[in-house]
ROKEKE-781006 format. One record per residue (C-alpha): z, x, y; chain. Coordinates in nm, 4 decimals. Example, Ala and Ser with C-alpha at 12.3 -4.5 7.8 and 13.67 -1.06 7.14 Angstrom:
2
0.7800, 1.2300, -0.4500, A
0.7140, 1.3670, -0.1060, A
END
This chain:
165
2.0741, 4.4256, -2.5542, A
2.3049, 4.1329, -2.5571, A
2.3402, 4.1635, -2.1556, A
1.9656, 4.1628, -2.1257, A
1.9447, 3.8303, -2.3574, A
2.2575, 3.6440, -2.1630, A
2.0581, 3.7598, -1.7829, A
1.7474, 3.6575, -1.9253, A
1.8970, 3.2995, -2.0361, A
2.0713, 3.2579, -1.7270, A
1.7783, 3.3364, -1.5012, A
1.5754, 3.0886, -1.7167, A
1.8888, 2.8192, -1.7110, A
1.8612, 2.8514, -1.2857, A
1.4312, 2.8195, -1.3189, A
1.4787, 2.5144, -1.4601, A
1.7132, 2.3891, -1.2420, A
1.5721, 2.5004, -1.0042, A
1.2469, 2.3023, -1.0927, A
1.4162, 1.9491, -1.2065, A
1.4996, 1.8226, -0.8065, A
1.0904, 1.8996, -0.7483, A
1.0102, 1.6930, -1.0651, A
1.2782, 1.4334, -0.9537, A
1.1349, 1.3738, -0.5850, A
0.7816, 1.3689, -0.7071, A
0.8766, 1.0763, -0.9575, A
1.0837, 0.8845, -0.7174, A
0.7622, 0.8841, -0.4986, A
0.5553, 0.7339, -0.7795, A
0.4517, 0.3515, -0.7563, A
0.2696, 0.0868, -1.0159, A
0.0318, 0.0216, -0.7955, A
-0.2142, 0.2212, -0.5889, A
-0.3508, 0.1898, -0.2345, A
-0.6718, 0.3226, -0.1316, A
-0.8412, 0.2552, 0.2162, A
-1.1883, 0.1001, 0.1874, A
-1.4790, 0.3369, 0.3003, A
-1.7447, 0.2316, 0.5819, A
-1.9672, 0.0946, 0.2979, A
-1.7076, -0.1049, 0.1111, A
-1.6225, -0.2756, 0.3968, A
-1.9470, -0.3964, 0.4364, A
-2.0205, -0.5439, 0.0948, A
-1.6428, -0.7054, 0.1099, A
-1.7771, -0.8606, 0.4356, A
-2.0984, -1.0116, 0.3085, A
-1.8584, -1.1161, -0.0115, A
-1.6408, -1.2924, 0.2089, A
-1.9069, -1.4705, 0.4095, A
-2.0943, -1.5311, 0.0984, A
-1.6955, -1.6948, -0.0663, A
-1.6508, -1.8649, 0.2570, A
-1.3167, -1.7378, 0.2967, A
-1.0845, -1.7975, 0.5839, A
-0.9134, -1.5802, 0.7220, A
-0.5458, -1.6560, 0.7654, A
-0.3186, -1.5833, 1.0135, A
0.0119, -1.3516, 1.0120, A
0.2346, -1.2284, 1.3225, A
0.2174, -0.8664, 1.2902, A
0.4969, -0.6881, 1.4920, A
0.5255, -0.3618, 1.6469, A
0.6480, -0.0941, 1.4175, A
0.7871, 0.2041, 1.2766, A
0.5024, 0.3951, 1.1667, A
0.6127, 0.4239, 0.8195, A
0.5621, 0.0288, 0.8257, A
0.8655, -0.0400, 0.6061, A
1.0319, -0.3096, 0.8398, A
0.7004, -0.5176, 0.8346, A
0.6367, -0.8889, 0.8591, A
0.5546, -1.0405, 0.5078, A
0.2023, -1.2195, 0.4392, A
-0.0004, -1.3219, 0.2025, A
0.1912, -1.4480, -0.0740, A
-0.0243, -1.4597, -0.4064, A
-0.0301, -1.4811, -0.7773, A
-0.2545, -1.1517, -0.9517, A
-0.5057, -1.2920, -1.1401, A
-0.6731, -0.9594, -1.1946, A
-0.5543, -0.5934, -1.1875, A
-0.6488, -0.5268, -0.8084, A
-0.7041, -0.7299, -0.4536, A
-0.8481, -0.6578, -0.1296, A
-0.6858, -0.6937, 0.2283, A
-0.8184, -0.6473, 0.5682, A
-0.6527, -0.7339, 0.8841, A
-0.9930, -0.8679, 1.0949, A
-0.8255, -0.8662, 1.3904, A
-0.5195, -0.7802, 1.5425, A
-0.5120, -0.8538, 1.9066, A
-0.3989, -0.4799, 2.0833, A
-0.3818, -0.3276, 1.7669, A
-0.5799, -0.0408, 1.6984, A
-0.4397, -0.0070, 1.3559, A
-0.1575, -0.1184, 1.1066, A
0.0568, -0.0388, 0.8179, A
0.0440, -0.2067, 0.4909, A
0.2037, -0.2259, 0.1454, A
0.2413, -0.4350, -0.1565, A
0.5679, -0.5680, -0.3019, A
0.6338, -0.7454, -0.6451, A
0.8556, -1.0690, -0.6589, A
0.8928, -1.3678, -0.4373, A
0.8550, -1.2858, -0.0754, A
1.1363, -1.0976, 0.0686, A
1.3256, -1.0720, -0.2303, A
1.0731, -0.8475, -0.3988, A
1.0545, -0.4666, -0.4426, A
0.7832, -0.2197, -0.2952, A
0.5310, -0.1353, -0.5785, A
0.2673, 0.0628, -0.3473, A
0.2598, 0.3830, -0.0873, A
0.1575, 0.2139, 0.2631, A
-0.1681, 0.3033, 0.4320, A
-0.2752, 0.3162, 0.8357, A
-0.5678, 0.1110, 0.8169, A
-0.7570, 0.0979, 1.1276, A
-0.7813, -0.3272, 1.2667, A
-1.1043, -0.4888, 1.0715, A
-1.1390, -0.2125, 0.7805, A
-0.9204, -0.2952, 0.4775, A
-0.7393, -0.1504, 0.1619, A
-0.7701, -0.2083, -0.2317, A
-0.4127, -0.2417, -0.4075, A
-0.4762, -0.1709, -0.7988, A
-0.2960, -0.2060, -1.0952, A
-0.1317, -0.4881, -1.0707, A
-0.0226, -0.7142, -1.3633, A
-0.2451, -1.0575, -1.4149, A
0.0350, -1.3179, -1.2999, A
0.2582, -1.1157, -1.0888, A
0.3977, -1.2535, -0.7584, A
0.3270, -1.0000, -0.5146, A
0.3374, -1.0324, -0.1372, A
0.2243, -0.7579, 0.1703, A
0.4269, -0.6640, 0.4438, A
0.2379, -0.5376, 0.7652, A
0.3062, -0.3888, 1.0802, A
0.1999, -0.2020, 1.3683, A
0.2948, 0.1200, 1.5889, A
-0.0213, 0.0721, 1.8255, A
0.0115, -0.2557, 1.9773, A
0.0768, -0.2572, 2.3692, A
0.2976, -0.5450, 2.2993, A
0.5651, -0.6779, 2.0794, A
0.3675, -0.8155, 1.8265, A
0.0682, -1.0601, 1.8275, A
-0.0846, -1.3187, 1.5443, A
-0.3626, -1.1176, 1.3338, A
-0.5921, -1.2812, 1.1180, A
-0.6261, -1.1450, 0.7658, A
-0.8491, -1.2126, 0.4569, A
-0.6732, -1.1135, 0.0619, A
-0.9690, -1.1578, -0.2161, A
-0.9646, -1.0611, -0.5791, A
-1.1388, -0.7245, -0.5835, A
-1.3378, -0.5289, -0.8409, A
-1.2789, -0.2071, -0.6554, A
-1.5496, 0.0444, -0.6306, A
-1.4786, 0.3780, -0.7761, A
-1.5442, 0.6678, -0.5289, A
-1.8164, 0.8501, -0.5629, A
END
């Protein structure tokens, strides 16, 4: 009987073993704030909000890229002043699409606090959950561009995100 207990523990100690570098990886992968690509329709009210805001668009160099976007050019510096923002690249001579993420802290010096999206040129992303005051920054790149890089023009607004149907 006292075999069967000892096997029994010991194939129990190596199950959970077993189970904490799954648990690890999945944690490691976890960020403070989420990205989610804007649909067809949200793209379209954030368009007639930004004519409506008269915003400008600004401009960034956006380089040719790893696809995982993680060596990216930094733009658009900003203070949170609500829990989520909106981004869309508008245009991005010979770019068919790009990679973006968020960071926290003053540009370059910050740490990444979202996944990164492909975002196809002139459709956009939400970043929530960020923290009202925060410096945060976005790093972009692309691995479509024909060239080495070209200057993109992109718009960042305060967002009240739409949930998904």
């Amino acid at each position: 009987m006292k075999k069967l207990q000892r096997l029994l523990a010991l194939v129990l100690c190596v199950c959970a073993l077993a189970a904490l570098p799954a648990v690890s990886a999945a944690d490691a992968e976890g960020y403070p704030a989420s990205i989610r690509v804007m649909t067809q329709e949200e793209r379209d009210d954030f368009e007639k909000q930004s004519a409506a805001a008269q915003y400008t668009p600004a401009t960034a160099y956006l380089p040719k890229n790893n696809p995982g976007g993680t060596n990216g050019n930094i733009c658009a510096p900003f203070q949170a002043q609500s829990g989520s923002v909106a981004f869309v690249l508008t245009s991005a001579p010979g770019a068919a699409s790009y990679n973006v993420q968020l960071y926290a802290g003053a540009p370059g010096a910050g740490e990444r606090v979202s996944d990164y999206a492909v975002v196809g040129v002139n459709n956009g992303v939400f970043f929530s959950g960020l923290t009202a005051g925060q410096d945060y920054y976005i790093k972009i790149s692309s691995d479509t561009l024909a060239t080495d890089g070209c200057t993109a023009l992109y718009i960042l607004a305060a967002a009240q995100e739409q949930q998904p149907a």
